[in-house]
C-alpha positions in Angstrom: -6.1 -39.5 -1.9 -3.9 -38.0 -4.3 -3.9 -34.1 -5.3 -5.0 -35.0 -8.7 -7.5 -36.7 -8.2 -9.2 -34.2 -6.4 -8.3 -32.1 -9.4 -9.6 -34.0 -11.9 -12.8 -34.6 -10.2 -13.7 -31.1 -9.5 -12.6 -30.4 -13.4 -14.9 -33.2 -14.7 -17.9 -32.3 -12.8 -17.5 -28.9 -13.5 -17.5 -30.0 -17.4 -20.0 -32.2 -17.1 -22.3 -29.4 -15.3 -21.3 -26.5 -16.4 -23.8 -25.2 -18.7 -26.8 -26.4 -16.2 -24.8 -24.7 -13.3 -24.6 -21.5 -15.3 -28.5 -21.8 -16.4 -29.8 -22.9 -12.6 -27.7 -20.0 -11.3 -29.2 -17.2 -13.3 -32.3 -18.2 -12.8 -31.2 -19.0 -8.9 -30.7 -14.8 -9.1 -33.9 -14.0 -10.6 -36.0 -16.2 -8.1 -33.8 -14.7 -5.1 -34.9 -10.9 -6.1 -38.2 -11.8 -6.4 -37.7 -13.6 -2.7 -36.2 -10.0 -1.4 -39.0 -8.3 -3.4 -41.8 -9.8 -1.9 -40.9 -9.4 1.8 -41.1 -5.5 0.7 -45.3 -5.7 0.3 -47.1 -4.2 3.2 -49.0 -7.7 4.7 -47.4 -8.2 7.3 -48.3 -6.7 10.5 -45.7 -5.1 13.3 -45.4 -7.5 16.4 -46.4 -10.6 14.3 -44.6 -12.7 16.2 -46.2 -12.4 19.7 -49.8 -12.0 18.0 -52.1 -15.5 19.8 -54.6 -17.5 18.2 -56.5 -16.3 21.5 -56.1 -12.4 20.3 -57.0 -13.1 16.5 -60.2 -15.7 15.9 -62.5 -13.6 18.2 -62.1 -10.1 16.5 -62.5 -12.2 12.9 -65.4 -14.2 14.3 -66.6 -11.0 15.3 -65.9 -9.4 12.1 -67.0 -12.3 9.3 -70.0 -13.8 10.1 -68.6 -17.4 8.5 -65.3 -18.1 8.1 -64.2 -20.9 5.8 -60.0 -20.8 6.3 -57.4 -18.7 7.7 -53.7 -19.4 5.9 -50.2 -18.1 6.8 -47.6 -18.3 3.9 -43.7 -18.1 4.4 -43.9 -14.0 4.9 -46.2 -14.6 7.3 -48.9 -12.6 5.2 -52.5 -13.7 6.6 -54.9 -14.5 4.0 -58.4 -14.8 5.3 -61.0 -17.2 3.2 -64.8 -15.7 4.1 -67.9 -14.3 3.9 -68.7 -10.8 4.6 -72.3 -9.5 6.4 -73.4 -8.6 2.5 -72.9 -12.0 1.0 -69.6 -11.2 -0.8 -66.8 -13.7 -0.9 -63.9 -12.5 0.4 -60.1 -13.9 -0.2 -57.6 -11.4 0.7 -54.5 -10.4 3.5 -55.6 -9.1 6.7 -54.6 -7.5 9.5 -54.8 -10.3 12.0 -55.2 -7.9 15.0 -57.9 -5.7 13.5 -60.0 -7.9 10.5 -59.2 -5.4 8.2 -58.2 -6.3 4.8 -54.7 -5.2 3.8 -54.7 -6.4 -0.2 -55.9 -9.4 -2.8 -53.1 -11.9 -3.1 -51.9 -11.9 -6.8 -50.7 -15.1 -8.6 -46.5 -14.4 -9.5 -46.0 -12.8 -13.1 -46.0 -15.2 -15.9 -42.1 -14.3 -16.3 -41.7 -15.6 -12.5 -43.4 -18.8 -13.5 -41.2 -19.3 -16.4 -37.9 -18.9 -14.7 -39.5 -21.1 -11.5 -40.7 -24.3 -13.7 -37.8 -23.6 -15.9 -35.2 -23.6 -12.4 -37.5 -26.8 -11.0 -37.5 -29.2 -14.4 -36.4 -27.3 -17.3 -39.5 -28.1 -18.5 -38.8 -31.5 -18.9 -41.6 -32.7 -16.2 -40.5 -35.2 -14.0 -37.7 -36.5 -16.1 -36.4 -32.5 -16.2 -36.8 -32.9 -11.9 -34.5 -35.8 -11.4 -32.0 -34.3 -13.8 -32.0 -30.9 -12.0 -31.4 -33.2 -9.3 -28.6 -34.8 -10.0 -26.7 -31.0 -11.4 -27.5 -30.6 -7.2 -25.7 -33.6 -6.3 -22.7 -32.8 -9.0 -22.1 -29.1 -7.0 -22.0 -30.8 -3.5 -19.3 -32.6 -5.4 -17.7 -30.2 -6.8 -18.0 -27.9 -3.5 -16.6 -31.1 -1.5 -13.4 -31.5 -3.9 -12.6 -28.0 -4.4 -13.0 -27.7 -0.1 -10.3 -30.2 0.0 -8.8 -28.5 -3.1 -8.1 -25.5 -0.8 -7.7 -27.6 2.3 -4.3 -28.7 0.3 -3.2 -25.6 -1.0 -3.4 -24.1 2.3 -1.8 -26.6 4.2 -4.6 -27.7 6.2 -8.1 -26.6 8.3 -6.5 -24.3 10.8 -4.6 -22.2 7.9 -7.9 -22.5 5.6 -8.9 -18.1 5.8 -4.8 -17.2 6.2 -3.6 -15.2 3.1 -3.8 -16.9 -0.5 -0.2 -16.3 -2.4 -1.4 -14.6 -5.6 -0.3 -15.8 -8.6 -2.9 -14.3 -11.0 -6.1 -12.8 -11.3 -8.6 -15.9 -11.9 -6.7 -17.9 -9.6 -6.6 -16.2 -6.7 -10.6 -15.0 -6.6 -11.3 -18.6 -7.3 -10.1 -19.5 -3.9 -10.5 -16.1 -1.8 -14.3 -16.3 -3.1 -14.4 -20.0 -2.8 -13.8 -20.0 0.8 -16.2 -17.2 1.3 -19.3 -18.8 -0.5 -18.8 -22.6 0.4 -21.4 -22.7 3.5 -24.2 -21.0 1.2 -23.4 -22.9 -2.0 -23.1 -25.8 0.2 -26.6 -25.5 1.6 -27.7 -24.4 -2.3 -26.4 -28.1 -3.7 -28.0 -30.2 -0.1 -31.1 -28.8 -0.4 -31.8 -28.5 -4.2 -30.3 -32.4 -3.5 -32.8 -33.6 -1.1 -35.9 -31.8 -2.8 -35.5 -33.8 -5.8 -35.1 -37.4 -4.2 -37.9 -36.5 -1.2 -40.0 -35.3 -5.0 -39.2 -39.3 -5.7 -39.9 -40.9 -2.3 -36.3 -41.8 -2.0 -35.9 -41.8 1.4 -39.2 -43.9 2.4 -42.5 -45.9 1.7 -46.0 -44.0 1.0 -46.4 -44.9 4.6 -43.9 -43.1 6.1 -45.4 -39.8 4.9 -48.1 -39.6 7.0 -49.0 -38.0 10.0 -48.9 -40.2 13.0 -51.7 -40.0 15.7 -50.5 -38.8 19.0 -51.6 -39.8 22.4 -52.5 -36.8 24.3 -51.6 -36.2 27.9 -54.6 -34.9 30.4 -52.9 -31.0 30.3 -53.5 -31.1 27.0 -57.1 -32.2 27.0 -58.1 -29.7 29.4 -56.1 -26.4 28.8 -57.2 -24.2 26.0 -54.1 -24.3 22.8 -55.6 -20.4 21.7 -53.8 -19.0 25.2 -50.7 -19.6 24.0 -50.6 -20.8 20.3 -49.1 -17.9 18.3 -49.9 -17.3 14.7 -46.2 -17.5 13.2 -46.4 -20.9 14.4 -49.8 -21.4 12.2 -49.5 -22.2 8.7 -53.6 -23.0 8.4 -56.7 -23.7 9.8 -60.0 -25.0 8.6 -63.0 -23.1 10.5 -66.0 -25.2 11.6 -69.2 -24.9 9.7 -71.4 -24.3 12.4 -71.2 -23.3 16.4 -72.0 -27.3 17.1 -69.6 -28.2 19.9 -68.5 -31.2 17.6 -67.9 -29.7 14.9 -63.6 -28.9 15.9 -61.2 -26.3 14.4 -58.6 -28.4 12.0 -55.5 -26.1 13.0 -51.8 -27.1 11.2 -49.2 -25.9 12.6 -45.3 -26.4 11.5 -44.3 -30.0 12.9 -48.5 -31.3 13.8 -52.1 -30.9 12.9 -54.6 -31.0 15.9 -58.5 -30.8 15.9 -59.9 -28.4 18.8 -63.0 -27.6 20.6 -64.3 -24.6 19.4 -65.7 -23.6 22.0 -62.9 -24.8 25.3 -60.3 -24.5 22.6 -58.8 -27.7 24.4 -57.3 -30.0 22.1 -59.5 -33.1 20.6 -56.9 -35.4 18.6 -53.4 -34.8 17.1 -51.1 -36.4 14.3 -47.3 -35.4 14.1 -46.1 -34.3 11.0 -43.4 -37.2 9.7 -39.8 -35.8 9.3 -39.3 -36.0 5.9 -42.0 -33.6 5.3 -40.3 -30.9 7.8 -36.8 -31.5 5.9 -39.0 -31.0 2.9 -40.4 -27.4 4.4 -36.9 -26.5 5.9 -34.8 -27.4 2.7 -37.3 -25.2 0.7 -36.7 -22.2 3.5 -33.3 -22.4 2.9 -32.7 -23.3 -0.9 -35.4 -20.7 -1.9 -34.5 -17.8 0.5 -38.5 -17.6 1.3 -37.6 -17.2 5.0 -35.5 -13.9 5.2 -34.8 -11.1 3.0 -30.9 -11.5 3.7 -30.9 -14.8 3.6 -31.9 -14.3 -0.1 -29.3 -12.0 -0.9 -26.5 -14.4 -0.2 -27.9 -16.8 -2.4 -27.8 -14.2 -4.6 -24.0 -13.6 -3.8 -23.9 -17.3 -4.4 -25.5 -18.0 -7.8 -23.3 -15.3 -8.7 -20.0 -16.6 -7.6 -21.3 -19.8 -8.7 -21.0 -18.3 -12.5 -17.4 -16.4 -11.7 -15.9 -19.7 -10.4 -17.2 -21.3 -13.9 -15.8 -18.9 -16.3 -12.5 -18.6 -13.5 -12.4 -22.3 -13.5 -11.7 -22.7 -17.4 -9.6 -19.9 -17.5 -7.1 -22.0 -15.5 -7.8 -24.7 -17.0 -7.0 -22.9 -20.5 -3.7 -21.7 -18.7 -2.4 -24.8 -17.7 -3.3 -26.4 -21.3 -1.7 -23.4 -22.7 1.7 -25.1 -21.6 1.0 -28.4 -23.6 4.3 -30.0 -24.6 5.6 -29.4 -28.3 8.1 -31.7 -28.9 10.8 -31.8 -32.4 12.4 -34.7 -31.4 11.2 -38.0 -30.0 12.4 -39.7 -26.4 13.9 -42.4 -28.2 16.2 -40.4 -30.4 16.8 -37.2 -28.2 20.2 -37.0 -26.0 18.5 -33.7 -23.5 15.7 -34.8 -21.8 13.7 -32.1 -19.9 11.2 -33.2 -16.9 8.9 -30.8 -16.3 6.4 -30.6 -12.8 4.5 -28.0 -13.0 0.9 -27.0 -11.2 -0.3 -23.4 -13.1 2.0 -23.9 -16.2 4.2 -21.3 -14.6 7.6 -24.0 -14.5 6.5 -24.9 -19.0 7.3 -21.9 -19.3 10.9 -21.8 -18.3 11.3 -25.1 -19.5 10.2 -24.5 -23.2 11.9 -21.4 -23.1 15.2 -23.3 -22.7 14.1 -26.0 -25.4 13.3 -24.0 -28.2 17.0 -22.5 -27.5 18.4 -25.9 -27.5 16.3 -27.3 -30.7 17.3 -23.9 -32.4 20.9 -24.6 -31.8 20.3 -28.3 -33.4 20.5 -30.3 -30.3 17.9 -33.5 -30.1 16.1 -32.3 -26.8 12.6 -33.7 -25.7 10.5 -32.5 -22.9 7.6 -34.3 -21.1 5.9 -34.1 -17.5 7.3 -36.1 -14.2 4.4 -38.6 -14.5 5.2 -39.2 -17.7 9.1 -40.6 -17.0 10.3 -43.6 -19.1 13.4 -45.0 -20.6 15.3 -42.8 -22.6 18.1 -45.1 -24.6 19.9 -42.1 -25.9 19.8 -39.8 -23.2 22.9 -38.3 -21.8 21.8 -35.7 -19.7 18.2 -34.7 -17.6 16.9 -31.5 -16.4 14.3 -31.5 -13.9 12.4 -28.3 -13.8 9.7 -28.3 -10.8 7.2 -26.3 -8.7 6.3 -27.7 -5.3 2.2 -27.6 -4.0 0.2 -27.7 -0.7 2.1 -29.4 1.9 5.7 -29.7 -0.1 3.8 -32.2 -2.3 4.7 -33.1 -5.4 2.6 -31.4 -8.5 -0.6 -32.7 -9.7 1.5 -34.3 -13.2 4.4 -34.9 -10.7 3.1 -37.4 -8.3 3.8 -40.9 -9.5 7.7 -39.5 -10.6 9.0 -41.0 -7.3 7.7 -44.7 -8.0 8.4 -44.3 -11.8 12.7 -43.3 -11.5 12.9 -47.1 -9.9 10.7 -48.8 -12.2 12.2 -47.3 -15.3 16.0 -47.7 -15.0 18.2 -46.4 -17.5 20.6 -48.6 -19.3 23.6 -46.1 -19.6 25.3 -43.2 -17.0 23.2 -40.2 -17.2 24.2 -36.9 -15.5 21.4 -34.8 -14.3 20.1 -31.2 -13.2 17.1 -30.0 -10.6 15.8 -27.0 -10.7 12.7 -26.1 -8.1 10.5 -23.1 -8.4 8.2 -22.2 -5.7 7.6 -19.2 -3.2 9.2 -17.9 -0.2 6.0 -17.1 1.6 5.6 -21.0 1.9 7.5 -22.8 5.0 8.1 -26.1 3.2 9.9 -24.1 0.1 11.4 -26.0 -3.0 10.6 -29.2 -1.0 9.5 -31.6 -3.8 12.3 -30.1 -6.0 14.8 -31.2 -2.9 13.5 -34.3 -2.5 13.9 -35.6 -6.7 17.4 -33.8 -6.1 18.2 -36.5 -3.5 16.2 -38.9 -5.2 18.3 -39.0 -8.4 21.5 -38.8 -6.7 20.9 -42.2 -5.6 20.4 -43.9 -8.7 23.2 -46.6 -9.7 22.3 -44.6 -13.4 23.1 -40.5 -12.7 25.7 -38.7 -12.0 25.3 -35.1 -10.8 26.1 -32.4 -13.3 24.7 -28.9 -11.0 24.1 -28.6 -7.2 20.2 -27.9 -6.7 19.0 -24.2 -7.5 16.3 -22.4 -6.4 13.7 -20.1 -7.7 12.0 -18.0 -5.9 8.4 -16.4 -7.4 9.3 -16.8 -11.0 12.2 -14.9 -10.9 14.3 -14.9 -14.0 16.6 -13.2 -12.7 17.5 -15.9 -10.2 16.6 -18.5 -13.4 19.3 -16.5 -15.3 22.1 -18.2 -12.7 20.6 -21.4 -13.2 21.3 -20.9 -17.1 24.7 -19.3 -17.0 26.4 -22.4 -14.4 24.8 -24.8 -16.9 25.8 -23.3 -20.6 29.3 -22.7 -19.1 29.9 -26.5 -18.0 27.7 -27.5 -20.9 29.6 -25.8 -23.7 25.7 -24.9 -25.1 25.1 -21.5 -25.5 22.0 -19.9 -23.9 20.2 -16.9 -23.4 20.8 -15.2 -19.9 18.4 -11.8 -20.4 16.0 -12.7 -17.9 13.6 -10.7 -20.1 13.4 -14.2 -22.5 12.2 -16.5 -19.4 9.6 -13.7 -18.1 5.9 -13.9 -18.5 4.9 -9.7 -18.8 1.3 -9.2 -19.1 0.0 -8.7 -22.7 -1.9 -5.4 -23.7 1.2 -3.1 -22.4 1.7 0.3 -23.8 4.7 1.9 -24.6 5.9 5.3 -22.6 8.2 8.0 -23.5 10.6 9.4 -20.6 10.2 13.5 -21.0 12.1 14.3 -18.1 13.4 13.1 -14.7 15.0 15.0 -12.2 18.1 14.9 -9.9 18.3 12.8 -6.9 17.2 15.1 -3.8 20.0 13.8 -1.7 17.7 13.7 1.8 14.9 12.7 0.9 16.1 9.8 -2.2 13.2 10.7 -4.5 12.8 12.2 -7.6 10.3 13.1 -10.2 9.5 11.0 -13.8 7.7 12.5 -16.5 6.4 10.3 -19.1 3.9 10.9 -22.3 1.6 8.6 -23.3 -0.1 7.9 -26.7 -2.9 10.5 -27.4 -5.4 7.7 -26.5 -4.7 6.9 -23.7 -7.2 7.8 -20.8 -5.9 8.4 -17.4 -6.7 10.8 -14.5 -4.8 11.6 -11.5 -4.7 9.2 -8.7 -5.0 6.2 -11.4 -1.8 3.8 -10.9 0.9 2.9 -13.3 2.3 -0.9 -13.9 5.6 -1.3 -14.2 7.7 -4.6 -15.1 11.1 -3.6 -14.1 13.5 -5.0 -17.4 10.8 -6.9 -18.4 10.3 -8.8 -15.2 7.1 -10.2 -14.5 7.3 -8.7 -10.7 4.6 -5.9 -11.2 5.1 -2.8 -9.5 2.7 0.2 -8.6 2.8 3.9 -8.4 0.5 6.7 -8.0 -0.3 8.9 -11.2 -0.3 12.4 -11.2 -2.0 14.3 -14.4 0.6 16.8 -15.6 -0.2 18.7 -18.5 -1.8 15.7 -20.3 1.0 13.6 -19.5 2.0 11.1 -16.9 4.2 12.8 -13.3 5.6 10.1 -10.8 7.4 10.6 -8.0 9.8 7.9 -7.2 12.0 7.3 -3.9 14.5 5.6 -4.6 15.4 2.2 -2.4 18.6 0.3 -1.8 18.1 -2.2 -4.5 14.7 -1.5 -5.4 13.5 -3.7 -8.3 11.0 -0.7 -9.6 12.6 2.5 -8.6 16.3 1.4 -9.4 15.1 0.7 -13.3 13.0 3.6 -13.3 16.2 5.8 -11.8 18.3 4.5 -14.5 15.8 5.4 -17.4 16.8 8.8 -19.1 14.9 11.3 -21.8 14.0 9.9 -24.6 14.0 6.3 -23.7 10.7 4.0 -23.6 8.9 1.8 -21.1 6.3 -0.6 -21.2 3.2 -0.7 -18.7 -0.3 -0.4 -18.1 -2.7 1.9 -16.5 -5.0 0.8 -13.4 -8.0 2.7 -13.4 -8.5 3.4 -10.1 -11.7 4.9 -9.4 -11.9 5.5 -5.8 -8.9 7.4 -5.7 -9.9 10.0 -8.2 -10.4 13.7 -6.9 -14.3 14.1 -6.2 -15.7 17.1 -8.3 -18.8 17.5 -6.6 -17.2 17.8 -2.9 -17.7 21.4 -1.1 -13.9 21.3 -0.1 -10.8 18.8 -0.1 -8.3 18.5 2.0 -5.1 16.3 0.6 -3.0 14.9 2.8 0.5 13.2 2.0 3.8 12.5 3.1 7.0 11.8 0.7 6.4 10.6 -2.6 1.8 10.5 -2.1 1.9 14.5 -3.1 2.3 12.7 -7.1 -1.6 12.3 -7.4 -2.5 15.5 -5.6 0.0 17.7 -7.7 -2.2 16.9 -10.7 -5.3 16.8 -9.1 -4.7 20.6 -8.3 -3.7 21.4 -11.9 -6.7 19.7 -13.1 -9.2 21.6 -10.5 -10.9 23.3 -13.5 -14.1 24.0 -11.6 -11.8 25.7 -8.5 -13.0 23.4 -5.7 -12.1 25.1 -2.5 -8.6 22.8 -1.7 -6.2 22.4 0.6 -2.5 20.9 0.6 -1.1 19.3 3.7 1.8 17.6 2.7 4.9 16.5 5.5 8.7 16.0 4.3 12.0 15.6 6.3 13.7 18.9 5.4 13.3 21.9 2.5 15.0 20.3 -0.1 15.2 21.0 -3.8 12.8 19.3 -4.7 10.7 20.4 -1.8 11.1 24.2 -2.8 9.6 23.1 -6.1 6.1 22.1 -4.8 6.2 25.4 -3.0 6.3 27.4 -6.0 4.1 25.3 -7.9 1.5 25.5 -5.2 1.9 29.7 -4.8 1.3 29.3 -8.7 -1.5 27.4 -8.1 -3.1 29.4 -5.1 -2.9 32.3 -7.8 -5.1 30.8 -10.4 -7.5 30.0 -7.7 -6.9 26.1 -7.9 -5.3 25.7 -4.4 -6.9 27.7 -1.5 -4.1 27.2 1.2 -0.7 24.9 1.1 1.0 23.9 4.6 4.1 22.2 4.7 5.6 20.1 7.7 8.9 19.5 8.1 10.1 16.6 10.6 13.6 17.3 10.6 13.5 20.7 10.6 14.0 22.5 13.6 10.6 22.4 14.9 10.3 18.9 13.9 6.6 19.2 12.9 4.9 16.3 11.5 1.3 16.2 9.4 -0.2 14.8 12.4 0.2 18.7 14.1 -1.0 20.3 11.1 -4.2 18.3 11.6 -4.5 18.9 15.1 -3.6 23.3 14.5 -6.5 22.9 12.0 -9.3 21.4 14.0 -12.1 23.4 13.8 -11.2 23.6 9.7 -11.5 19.5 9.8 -14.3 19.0 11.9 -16.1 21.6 9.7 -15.2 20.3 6.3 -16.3 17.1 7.6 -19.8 18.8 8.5 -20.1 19.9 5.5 -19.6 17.2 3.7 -16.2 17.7 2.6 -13.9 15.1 1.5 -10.3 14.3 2.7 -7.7 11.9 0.6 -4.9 11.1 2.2 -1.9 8.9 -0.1 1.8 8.1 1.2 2.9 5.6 3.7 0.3 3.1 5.7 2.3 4.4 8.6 1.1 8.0 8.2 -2.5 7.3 7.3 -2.5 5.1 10.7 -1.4 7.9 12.8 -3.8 10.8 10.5 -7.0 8.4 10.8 -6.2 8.3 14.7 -5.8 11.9 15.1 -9.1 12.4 13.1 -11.3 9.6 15.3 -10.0 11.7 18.7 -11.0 15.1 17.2 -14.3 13.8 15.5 -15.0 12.0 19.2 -13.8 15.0 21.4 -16.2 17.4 19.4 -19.1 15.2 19.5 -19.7 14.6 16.0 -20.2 11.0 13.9 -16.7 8.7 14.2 -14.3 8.4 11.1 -15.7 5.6 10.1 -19.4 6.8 9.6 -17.5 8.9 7.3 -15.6 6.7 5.6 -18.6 5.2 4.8 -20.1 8.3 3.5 -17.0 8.6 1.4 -15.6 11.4 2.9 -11.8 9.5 3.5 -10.3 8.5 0.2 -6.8 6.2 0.8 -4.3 5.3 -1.4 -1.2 4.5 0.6 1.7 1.7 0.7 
């Protein structure tokens, strides 16, 4: 079947169920707290499971003089229907191994029982039921098309948990989280599904729902059942009225129900539960989370992805609708035609950049989707503009373009353009885009105007030589500042360059100091967005907090995209970007001590963490370059200035290509006993530079935690006691 189908069914049943989705799912979170609550009340005894029918009815027997039921519920809670030796009814949990009563079972809160019959029928009775079921049936669909969905994207079952390319936000939790909750959403839809058509007898006759009678083999007719019954696997039994020998315990257990001598405890009769009615008990286990406290919480986890996937779902939706075609001219009259194949809207975007240039400029241009091909009598020339998905398939409004070019041939000699957008990271790159280049240059009809060009992840830069070959054949004059054909987030605030400094010339890196408006929030450790020219490549750097403005430090890479346009900004000018609040890097006040550790361009955060260290938290700098620069000899006087106002306790410097070529790493192991004490303390230690150097620092810090017999890094990590921010 075709990719859009699958599209358009998991988009139709997701409109057609959203709202009930959203509705059954907060409820669904409601009931599965109340599921997790409830195994925290203090019935159930320790050892339950081994605990024998032999054990239990003679200590009751002993302790009630009649006995009228014995019931164990889904917490295996034992509630005890009797008489006491004054007369007094009793109904109430007891300690199965003792008699004791534990508590009175309590009905669930009224608010319980609203959000239950509302979850069940929205109070619609048995017409509400069926229509619950059939919002259960719609989300195995919809879990079934977005599975294949994904199965399509990435190219199959065996790549189905390799790394999802990231084009935005929405998108790219809607399949990371998608993968990770289809098994419990899964089981959420089949159950809630078969619970409402077992509610209807819809797999079977009345018949077929009642216990069959069993022939019973001599072992069973002679050996007692209470040896070796155990009560988990009890959900009730009916006590005989009196000590006559033929008057039988009525004992169900989870797949039977059996009568037994009271008195030989051998077993008199038995009928086997039919298996619709343990589907029945089994789907409720699972679709109510009754069974297990964890159990509960991932339906939990699921009801609530179930609500991020519907407002993520429409959010893409909205974005590819956001691209809808906006045309001045008609197909009949217009001499450009544009094709556009686009999956996320991303490849509209280029192509309506270039045809509101064109319609500007006066020129009778018309653009449509792939699907939508047709005859064009005045057309002289066609641009294809188009994205490839899953296996080098064509996009979802691109796949009947193939069978449409030879049904619809044109009348007159057309000369034609491709351009293919699509991703590096993908093996089967531009594919579609190369296959409707070869394609057209078949036709008895075209002629080709441009040789096939590439785009790789939305570049404009690359879309820019796509523009400049065609205006200077064409004679038509378009833009070629890739800053018109980008897509830069919106919300961006504009920076002021204070100062930068020179180039250190060994290590490549150099410091940027930018002001931001007064209200703007930010803290050291936070990161900074930047869109190079306007790009939409994002790229990230650390924040340090100096003096109420923004301090990076930048190394500068042979054509770096980020650190080349911020090494060409000077005082004065403006950028735009956003801040990235980032929490778990930020320094943590109410630590002992801190020990920062960084290497090249990760001192950025710490420097202003240190100037901020108002309270004067005992900390410590251990920072590792290549050589005393510069540069280098500045953070050395800005951290003696800072060990004078009692902000910095100690600063250590490494220098790897020095002449005692000392790395972080040995500062670590020199300081030992310092480490393993701060971590005894409950100290904290943030390490931000390369991945490289946290690798080997984490490693040095495992072996000294495990040679001086204390908890391993990671029981620290957890603690958070290692904060990471590296690259």
């Amino acid at each position: 079947m075709t990719l859009s189908f699958w599209r358009y069914t998991h988009l139709a049943l997701a409109l057609f169920s959203s709202i009930f989705l959203l509705l059954a799912s907060v409820t669904g979170i409601i009931l599965a707290i109340d599921a997790v609550q409830e195994k925290t009340l203090p019935y159930k005894v320790v050892n339950f499971d081994k605990i024998t029918l032999g054990e239990t009815l003679p200590i009751l027997k002993k302790t009630y003089p009649e006995i009228t039921e014995l019931s164990i519920d889904y917490n295996q809670f034992v509630t005890l229907q009797a008489i006491e030796e004054d007369g007094n009814d009793i109904n109430a949990y007891i300690d199965p191994k003792t008699g004791k009563t534990l508590g009175t079972p309590l009905k669930k809160s009224e608010f319980i029982q609203w959000v239950t019959g509302f979850h069940r029928s929205l109070f619609l009775h048995e017409a509400g039921r069926f229509f619950v079921g059939v919002i259960s049936f719609c989300l195995l669909l919809i879990s079934i098309s977005g599975f294949v969905l994904v199965l399509k994207r990435q190219r199959g079952i065996r790549n189905f948990f390799s790394k999802v390319i990231r084009e935005y936000f929405t998108q790219y939790y809607h399949v990371v989280l998608g993968r990770l909750a289809l098994i419990p959403i899964l089981i959420i839809a089949i159950t809630g599904t078969y619970l409402s058509l077992e509610r209807f007898h819809f797999f079977m006759g009345k018949e077929k729902t009642k216990s069959v009678k069993t022939e019973l083999s001599a072992e069973e007719k002679t050996t007692s059942i209470f040896k070796n019954t155990l009560l988990s696997d009890v959900k009730k039994i009916e006590f005989p009225f009196t000590d006559d020998p033929e008057e039988y315990y009525i004992i169900e257990l989870k797949d039977r129900e059996i009568e037994v001598n009271q008195v030989t405890g051998t077993v008199i009769s038995e009928k086997r539960s039919p298996l619709t009615l343990q589907l029945s008990a089994l789907s409720l286990d699972l679709h109510t989370g009754r069974i297990h406290a964890v159990w509960a919480v991932v339906l939990a986890l699921a009801c609530i992805n179930i609500l991020f996937f519907i407002y993520s779902g429409f959010t893409m939706t909205l974005k590819r609708r956001s691209s809808r075609i906006k045309n001045k001219f008609s197909a009949n009259e217009s001499n450009i035609i544009l094709l556009v194949g686009s999956e996320n809207g991303s490849s509209f975007r280029f192509a309506n950049a270039v045809l509101k240039q064109l319609t500007d400029q006066g020129h009778k241009a018309f653009i449509t989707e792939l699907n939508r091909f047709a005859v064009y009598p005045k057309a002289e020339h066609i641009i294809v503009f188009s994205s490839t998905h899953g296996l080098g398939d064509a996009p979802s409004n691109g796949t009947q373009f193939k069978s449409l070019l030879h049904k619809q041939q044109q009348q007159q000699n057309i000369t034609f353009s491709v351009v293919g957008f699509g991703s590096e990271s993908y093996p089967d790159f531009c594919k579609f885009a190369i296959e409707i280049d070869q394609l057209l240059e078949t036709q008895n009809w075209t002629e080709r105007f441009l040789e096939l060009q590439t785009v790789n992840d939305k570049s404009a830069v690359e879309f820019v030589n796509w523009v400049k070959l065609w205006s200077e054949k064409t004679g038509i004059p378009l833009a070629t500042t890739p800053s018109l054909y980008n897509h830069v987030p919106k919300g961006l605030q504009k920076l002021m360059v204070l100062n930068k400094t020179a180039i250190s010339e060994t290590e490549h890196t150099f410091i940027l100091t930018l002001r931001a408006s007064a209200r703007t929030k930010f803290a050291s450790g936070d990161l900074l967005a930047v869109y190079p020219a306007n790009d939409s490549r994002e790229r990230l750097y650390s924040i340090g907090n100096h003096s109420g403005n923004i301090q990076l430090v930048v190394k500068l890479h042979p054509h770096g995209l980020g650190s080349g346009f911020l090494n060409n900004l000077e005082a004065g000018n403006t950028i735009k970007a956003r801040i990235i609040n980032n929490k778990a890097f930020h320094f943590p006040v109410k630590a002992p001590k801190v020990a920062l550790i960084s290497n090249g361009t990760g001192i950025a955060p710490f420097l202003g963490m240190i100037e901020q260290n108002r309270k004067k938290t005992e900390t410590h700098l251990y920072c590792g370059f290549r050589m005393e620069t510069e540069t280098v000899s500045g953070y050395k006087k800005f951290s003696d200035e800072m060990i004078q106002k009692q902000k910095l306790t100690s600063f250590h410097l490494a220098l790897s290509r020095e002449a005692e070529h000392i790395y972080v790493m040995d500062l670590i192991k020199r300081d030992t006993a310092f480490f393993i004490h701060l971590l005894q303390q409950g100290g904290v230690i943030m390490i931000c530079g390369s991945l490289v150097m946290q690798k080997d620092v984490e490693t040095i810090l495992d072996e000294l935690c495990l040679a001086n017999n204390i908890k391993n890094l990671y029981d620290y990590k957890k603690n958070g006691q290692l904060l990471t921010d590296c690259y």
